[in-house]
C-alpha positions in Angstrom: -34.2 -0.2 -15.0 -31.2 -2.4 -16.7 -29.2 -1.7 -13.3 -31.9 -2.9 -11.2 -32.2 -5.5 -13.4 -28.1 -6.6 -13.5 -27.8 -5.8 -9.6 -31.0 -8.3 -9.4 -29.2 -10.8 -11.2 -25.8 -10.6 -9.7 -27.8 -11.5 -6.3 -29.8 -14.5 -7.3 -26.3 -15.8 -8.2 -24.6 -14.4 -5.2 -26.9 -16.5 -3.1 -26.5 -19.9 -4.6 -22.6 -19.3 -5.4 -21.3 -18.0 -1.9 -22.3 -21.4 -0.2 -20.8 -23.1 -2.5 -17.5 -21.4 -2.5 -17.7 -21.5 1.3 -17.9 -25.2 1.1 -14.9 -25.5 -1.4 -13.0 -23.4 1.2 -13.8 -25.9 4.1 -13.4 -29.1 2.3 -10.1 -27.6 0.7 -8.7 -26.4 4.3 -9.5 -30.0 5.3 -7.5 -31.5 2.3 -4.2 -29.2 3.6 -4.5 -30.9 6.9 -4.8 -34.3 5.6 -1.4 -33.6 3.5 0.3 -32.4 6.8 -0.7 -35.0 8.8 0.8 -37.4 6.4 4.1 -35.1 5.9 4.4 -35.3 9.8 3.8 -39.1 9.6 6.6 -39.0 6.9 9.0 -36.7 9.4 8.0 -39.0 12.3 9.4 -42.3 10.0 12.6 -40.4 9.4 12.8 -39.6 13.4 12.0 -43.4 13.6 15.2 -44.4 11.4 17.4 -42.0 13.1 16.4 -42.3 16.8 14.4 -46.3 16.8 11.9 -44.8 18.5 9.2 -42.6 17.8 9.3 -41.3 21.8 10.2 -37.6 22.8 9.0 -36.5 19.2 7.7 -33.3 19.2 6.5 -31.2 16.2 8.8 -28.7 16.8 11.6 -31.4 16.5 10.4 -32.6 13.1 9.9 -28.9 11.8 6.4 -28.1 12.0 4.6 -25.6 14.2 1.3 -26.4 16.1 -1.3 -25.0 13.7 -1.7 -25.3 9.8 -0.1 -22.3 8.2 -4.0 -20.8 8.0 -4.9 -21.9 11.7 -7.8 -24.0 10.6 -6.2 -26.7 12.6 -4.3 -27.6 15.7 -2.2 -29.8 15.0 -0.6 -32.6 17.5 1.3 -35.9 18.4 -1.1 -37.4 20.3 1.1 -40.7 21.3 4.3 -41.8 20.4 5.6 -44.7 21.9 8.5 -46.5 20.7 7.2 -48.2 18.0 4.1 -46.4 17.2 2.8 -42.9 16.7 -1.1 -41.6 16.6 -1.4 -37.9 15.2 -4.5 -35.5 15.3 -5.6 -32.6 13.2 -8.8 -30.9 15.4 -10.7 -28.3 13.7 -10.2 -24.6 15.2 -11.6 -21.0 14.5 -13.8 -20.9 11.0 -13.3 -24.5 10.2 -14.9 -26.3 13.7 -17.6 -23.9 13.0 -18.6 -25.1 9.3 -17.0 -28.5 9.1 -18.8 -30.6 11.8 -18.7 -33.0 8.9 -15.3 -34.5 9.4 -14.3 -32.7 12.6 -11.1 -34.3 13.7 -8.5 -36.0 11.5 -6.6 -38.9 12.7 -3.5 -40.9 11.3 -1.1 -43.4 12.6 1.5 -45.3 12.5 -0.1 -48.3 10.5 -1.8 -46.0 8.0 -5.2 -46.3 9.8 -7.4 -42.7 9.3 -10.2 -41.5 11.3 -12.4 -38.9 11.5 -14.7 -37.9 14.4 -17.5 -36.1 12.8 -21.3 -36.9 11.1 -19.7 -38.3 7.9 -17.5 -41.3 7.5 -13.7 -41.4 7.3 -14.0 -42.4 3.7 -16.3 -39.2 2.9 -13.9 -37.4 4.6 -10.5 -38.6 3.8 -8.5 -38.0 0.6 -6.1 -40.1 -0.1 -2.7 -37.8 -0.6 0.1 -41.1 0.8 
């Protein structure tokens, strides 16, 4: 009877804990991206200095590979021109699934951020610069 009644228990709060955790996950994933998008942003400046021009930039140049080190998100340049650069962080696999949210990610060369998704940018964007 005391199992039953532990094992009864342990799945009430099983039930209200694991959508929570899932949503930590998600929102946590998001955060990483945010922080690479502005460490590529930060790369991108550097590539500026060197180069004066933000053209022919490619992630792979700067260091980075196409995906966060999870693959929650691709990441890519999306414009560079000479004197201005637009970068994108789109949800793939688990994350566009449960984070329709905040979606896409977006950062450029002034600082502006986007997100395409139900919630605002502000909901959806940490500050991390």
């Amino acid at each position: 009877m005391e199992i039953l009644m532990v094992l009864a228990l342990i799945s009430i709060i099983s039930v209200f804990c694991f959508p929570l955790y899932s949503q930590h996950i998600v929102y946590e994933k998001r955060v990483e991206a945010e922080i690479t998008l502005n460490q590529i942003a930060t790369a991108l400046e550097h590539y500026y200095l060197v180069n004066n021009t933000y053209q022919h930039a490619t992630l792979s140049s700067l260091g980075f590979a196409g995906t966060t080190p999870d693959q929650r998100y691709q990441l890519e340049i999306t414009n560079a021109t000479e004197n201005q650069f637009q970068l994108r962080a789109n949800p793939i696999n688990q994350q566009a699934k449960l984070d329709s949210e905040c979606a896409v990610l977006e950062l450029n060369s002034e600082g502006e951020i986007k997100s395409y998704g139900t919630a605002t940018t502000e909901t959806c964007w940490q500050r991390h610069t």
